[in-house]
N, C-alpha and C positions, 0 to 999 in steps of 0.2 A: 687522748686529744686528737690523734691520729683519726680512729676511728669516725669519731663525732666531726671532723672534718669532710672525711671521706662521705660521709652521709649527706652532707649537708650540698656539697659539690656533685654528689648525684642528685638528689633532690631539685639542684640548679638546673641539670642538664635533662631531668625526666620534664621540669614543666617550660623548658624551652623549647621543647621537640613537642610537646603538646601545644604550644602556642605555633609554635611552625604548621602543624597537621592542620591548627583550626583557620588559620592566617589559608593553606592549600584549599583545603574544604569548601571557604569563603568563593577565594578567584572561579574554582570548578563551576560554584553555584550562580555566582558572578555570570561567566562564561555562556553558561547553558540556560539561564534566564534572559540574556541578552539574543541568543540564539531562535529561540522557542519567540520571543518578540517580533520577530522580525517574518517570522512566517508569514506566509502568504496565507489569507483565505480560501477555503476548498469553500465555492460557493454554486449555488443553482438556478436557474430562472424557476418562478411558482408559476402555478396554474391560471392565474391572472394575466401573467404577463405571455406564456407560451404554452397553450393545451399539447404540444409536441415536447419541448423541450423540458416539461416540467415531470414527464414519464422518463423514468429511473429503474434500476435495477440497482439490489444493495450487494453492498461490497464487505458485508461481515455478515457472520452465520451466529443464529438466535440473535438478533438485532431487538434492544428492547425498545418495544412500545411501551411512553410512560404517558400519563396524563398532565402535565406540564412542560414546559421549555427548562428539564435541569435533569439531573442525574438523581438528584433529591429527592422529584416527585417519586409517583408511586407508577408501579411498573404492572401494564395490564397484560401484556404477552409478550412474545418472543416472535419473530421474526426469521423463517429460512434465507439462507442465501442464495441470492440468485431471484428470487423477487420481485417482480415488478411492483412498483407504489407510483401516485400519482401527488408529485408535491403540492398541498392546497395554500399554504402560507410559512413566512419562515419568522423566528423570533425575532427580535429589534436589534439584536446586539453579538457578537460572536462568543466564542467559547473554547478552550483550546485544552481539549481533552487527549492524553499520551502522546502529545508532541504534533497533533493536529487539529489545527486551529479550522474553523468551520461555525454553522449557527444551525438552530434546531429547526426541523422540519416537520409541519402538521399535515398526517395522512389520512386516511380512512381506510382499515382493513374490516371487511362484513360489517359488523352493525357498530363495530369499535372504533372511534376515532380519537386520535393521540398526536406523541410526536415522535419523531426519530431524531440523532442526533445525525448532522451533513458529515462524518468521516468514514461513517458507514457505507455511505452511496457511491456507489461506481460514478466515476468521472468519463469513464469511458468503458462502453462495453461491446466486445467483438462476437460473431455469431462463426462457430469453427466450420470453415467450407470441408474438410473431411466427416464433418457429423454434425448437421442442426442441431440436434438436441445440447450440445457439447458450448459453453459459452469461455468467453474469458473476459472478467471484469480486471478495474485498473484502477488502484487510488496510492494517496499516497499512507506513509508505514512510521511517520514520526520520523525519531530520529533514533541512532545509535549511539554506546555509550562513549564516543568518541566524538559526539555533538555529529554527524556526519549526517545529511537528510535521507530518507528511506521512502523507496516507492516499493509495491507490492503490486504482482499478478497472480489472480488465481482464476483456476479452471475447474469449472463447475456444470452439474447435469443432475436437472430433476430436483433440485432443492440442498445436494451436498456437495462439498466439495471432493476435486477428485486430486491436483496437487496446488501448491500455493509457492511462490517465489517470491521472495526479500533482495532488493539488488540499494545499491545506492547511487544517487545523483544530485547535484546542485542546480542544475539547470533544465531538468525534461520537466516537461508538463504534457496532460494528457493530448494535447493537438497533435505531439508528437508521436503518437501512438497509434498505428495500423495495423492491419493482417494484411501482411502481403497476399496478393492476388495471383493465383497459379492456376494456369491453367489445366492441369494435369492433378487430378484430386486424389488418386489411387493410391499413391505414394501412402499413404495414414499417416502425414503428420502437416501441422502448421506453424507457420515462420510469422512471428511480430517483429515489427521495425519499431525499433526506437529513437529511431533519426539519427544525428550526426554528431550529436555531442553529449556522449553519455559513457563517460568514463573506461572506454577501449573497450566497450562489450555495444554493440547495434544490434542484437537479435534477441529473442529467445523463439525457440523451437519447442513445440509443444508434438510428442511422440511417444507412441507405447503408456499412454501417460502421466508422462514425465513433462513438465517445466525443465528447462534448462536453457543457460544462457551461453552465446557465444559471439564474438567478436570478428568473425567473416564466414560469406558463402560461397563456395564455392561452387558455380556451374561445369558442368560435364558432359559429354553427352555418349561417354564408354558407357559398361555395364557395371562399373564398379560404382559404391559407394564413395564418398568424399569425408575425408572426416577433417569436421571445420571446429577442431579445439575440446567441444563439451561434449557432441553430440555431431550423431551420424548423420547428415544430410540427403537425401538421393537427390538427386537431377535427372535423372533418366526414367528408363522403363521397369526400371527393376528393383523388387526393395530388396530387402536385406531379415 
């Protein structure tokens, strides 16, 4: 009797912890649907409205070109990063693919015209005063599994990329986004701002290759380096 008890008061306690996990599971999906709703559109002027503003650079590598406004359609190439496309028209309605809400964009690469989906495209793209060829696009990265919103920078040359950085924030948007201007280009590396409210990091520093983010700079004007947290900065005449 004992036993058959004992069994029966686990049994109680196995499908109550399963009714708990599913009741957790619920709120998460709750939480993170409620989340993802709220996003903002990444959206773009077309080529009707701005023959300047409607020229883009993308901000994913192999970017598929599909022959409809879906993921669905059917997929006629792939796309380098770093890219220029010329937006001709965008879909009627949004679409909010890995946590990036946006709407589809109709291009024309050579004789193929299709669409791109808008999470792809640079929001904003910087041309590196240490090397023309060398770009840094900006969009945003969805979200992380802590609901947290994610933007991305990467730097890219020639069609690949060379490194990529994930940071998070609630409040930047690509307006906020420069290459600081230096007069002094020798140094080999470059400084983006990320304005004034972005989570105790305002920088990244693009050097030796490297993305990395940091949270002050420090000017100098000895011969030594300054080291501002992540990454070496120079301010002077002399690198390192």
């Amino acid at each position: 009797m004992k036993t058959l008890k004992n069994n029966q008061e686990q049994k109680t306690l196995s499908t109550s912890k399963r009714i708990v996990q599913s009741l957790l599971i619920a709120a998460v999906l709750l939480i993170a649907s409620d989340v993802f709703s709220q996003t903002k559109e990444v959206e773009f002027e077309v080529y009707t409205n701005s023959a300047t503003k409607a020229s883009k650079y993308l901000l994913g590598d192999d970017v598929a070109l599909r022959d409809c406004a879906s993921v669905h359609c059917e997929q006629l190439t792939t796309i380098n990063i770093g890219t220029n496309v010329r937006l001709l028209a965008k879909s009627s309605t949004p679409q909010t693919i890995n946590g990036v809400t946006s709407r589809w964009y109709k291009i024309k690469m050579g004789p193929q015209v299709g669409w791109i989906f808008g999470g792809m495209i640079s929001q904003k793209t910087m041309i590196s005063q240490t090397n023309p060829e060398i770009k840094f696009v900006f969009g945003e990265a969805g979200f992380d599994f802590k609901g947290n919103k994610q933007f991305q920078v990467r730097a890219i040359k020639n069609g690949k990329q060379i490194d990529k950085l994930v940071f998070k924030s609630e409040r930047l948007n690509h307006e906020e986004i420069s290459l600081m201007n230096q007069k002094e280009s020798k140094f080999n590396r470059d400084v983006i701002t990320l304005g004034d409210a972005i989570d105790n990091s305002s920088y990244i520093v693009f050097k030796n290759n490297e993305l990395q983010k940091t949270n002050t700079l420090v000017a100098d004007t000895s011969s030594k380096p300054i080291y501002s947290g992540l990454s070496y900065v120079l301010c002077n005449e002399e690198d390192n």
